[in-house]
Structures are given as C-alpha cells and as structure tokens.
C-alpha positions in Angstrom: -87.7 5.2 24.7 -91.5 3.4 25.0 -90.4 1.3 22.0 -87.4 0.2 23.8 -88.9 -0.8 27.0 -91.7 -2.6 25.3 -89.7 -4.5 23.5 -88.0 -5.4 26.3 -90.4 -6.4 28.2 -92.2 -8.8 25.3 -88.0 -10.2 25.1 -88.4 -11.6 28.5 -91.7 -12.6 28.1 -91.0 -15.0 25.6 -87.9 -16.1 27.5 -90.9 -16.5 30.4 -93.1 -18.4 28.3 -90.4 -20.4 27.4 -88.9 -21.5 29.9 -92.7 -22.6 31.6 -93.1 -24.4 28.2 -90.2 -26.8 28.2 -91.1 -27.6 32.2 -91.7 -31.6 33.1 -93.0 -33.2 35.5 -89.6 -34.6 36.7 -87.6 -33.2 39.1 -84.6 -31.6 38.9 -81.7 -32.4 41.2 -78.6 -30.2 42.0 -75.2 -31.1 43.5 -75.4 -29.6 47.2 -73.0 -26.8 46.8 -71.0 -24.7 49.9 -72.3 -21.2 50.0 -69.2 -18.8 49.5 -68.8 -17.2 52.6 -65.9 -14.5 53.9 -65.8 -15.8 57.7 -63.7 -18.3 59.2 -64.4 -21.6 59.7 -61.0 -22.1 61.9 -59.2 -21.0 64.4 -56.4 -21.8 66.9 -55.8 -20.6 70.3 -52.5 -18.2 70.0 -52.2 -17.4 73.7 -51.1 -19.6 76.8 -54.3 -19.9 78.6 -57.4 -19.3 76.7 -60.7 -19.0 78.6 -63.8 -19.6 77.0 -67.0 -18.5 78.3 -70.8 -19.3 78.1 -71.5 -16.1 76.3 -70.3 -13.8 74.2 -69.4 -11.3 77.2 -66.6 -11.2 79.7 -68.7 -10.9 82.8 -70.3 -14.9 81.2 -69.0 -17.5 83.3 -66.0 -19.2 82.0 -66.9 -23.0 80.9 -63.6 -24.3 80.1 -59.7 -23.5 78.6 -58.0 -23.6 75.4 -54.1 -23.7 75.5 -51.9 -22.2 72.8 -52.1 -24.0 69.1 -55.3 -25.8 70.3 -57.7 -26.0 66.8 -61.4 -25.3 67.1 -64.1 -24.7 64.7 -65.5 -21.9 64.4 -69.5 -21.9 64.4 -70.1 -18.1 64.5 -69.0 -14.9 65.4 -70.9 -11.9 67.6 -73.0 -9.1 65.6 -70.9 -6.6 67.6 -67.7 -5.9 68.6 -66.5 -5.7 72.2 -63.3 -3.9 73.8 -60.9 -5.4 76.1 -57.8 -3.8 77.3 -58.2 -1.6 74.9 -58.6 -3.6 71.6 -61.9 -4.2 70.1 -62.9 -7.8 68.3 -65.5 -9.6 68.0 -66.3 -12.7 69.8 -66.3 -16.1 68.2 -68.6 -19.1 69.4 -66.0 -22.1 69.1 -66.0 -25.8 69.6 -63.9 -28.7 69.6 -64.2 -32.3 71.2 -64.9 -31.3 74.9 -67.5 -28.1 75.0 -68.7 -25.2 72.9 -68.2 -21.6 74.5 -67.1 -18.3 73.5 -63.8 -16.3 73.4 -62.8 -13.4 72.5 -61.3 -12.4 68.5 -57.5 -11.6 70.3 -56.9 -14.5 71.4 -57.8 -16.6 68.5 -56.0 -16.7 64.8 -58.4 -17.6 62.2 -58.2 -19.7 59.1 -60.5 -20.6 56.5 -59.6 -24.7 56.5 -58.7 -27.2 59.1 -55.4 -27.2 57.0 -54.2 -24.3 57.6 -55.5 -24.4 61.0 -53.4 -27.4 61.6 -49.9 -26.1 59.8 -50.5 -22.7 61.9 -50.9 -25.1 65.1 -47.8 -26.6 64.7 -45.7 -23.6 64.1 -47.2 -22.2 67.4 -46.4 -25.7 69.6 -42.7 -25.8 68.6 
C-alpha cells in the first residue's frame, strides 16, 4: 500500500516538475468564458399589477410597478425564502429601463434567456 502511494506521489511530481519546466515568460490568454450557473437570468411579470419594492421584504416601500408580460433581468435572488398568503418564494432583485427593486418569486416567471423571456411575454399580452 506504501509502494502505491509513493509511487503516486513521485507520478505527480514529475507531472509538477513538468509542467514548471515547460513555463515562459509569455502570457497566456483565455477566451472570457460564462460561468455555468442554475439561476435565472429572466423573468416576466405574470400578474396584472406587479409591485416592486426597495427591499427584499414586503413591509420595503414600494418604488415602482410592473404590469403583466413586462421582461426584466434578473440580477439576483434573496438567500431566504419568504411566505405570502401562504406560498413561500424567494425574492428576486430585478431591473429594466426605469428602476431596480425587488418582488416577490409569485409573481414573476423565470427564464434563462431574454428569448424565452420575450416568446413567454407575448403569449401573456395576447
């Protein structure tokens, strides 16, 4: 078992060494590359009369209004999740043209692109 783990451990070693040896003094440039992620990046507004607020709480003033199949981005969403009336989302901190604010997960659909933000929008506004 010793045998194996010193062999091993001379294996990467050499890979190490290696790899330090065929270094320059050049450097090395990467393509910028979008971090996978597993949140959304869009949403639209499904209900009538969306309000959004200045923070991720219901008590937060409200800054401004969505209306129904209005598309936002989505910037981030709370650490926790809230109830209201009974249902428990998160909140999501949204923005379009006019203001940045918060509203609640129900009251948003979310999407992963702008497309399918926009085809969902205009099934909503017919």
């Amino acid at each position: 078992m010793t045998s194996l783990l010193y062999r091993i451990i001379i294996t990467i070693s050499i890979m190490v060494a290696g790899l330090l040896a065929c270094s320059s003094d050049r450097e090395l440039s990467l393509p910028e590359v979008r971090a996978l992620s597993n949140r959304a990046e869009w949403a639209v507004a499904q209900d009538s009369y969306v309000r959004v607020h200045r923070r991720a709480d219901l008590a937060s003033p409200v800054i401004g209004h969505f209306r129904r199949g209005d598309v936002v981005a989505v910037l981030r969403e709370s650490a926790f999740t809230d109830e209201i009336d009974g249902r428990f989302r998160r909140w999501y901190q949204v923005t379009n043209d006019l203001f940045d604010g918060w509203v609640f997960g129900t009251a948003l659909m979310l999407y992963d692109s702008r497309e399918q933000a926009n085809n969902a929008s205009g099934a909503l506004r017919r």
